[in-house]
C-alpha positions as CSV (number, residue, x, y, z in Angstrom):
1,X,306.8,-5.4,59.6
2,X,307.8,-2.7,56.9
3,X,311.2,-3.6,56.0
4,X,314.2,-1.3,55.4
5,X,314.8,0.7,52.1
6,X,317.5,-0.2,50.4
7,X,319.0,3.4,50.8
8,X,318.8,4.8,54.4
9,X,317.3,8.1,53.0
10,X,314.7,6.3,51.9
11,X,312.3,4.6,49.5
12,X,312.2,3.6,45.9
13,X,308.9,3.7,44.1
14,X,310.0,0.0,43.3
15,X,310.4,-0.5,46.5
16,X,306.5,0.9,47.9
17,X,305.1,-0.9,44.9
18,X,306.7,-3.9,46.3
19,X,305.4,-2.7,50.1
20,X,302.0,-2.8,48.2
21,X,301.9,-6.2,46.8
22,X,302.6,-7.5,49.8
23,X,300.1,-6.3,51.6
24,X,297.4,-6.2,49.0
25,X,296.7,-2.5,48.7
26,X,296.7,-1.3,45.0
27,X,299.5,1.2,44.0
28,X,296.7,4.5,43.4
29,X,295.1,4.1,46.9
30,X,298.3,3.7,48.5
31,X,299.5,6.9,46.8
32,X,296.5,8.7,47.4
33,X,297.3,8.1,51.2
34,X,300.5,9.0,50.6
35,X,299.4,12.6,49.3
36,X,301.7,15.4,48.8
37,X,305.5,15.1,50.6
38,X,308.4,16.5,50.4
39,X,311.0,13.6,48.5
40,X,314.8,13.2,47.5
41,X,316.8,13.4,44.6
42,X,319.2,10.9,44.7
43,X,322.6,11.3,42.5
44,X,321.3,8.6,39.8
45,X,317.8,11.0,39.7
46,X,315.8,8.8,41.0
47,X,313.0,9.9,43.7
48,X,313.7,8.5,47.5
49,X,310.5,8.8,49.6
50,X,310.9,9.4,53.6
51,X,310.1,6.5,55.5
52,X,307.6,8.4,58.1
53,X,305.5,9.5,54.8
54,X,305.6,5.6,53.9
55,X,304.4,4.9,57.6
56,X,302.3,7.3,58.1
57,X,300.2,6.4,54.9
58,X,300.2,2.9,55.8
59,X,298.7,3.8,59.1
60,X,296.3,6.2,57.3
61,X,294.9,2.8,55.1
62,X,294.8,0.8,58.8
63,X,297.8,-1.8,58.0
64,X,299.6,-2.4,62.0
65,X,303.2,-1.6,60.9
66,X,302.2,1.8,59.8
67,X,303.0,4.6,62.6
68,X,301.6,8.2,62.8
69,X,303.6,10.8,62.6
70,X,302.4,14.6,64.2
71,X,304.8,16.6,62.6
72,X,303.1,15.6,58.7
């Protein structure tokens, strides 16, 4: 099950690099699933990724907790 981010607006690229080693999926494939989205600027300018990008490339690569999304 994908877990939480930390911040409710979204992911960390810590945070999907951790989402890859658990599930075995190296870091460029994963973000060549993940493409081109729109992301956040957080105050401390780090980058927040949306959680329906995050599912929607994990159901892209196959993985069960990933969800599609129509709207992307």
């Amino acid at each position: 099950m994908l877990q939480n981010p930390k911040d409710p607006r979204g992911y960390t690229k810590e945070e999907i690099l951790a989402i890859c080693r658990e599930r075995k999926i190296h870091y460029k494939k994963f973000w060549k699933a993940l493409g081109r989205n729109t992301c956040l600027l957080a105050e401390d300018n780090t980058i927040r990724y949306y959680r329906c990008d995050i599912e929607l490339a994990l159901y892209d690569l196959g993985y069960n907790d990933g969800k599609f999304h129509e709207w992307d």
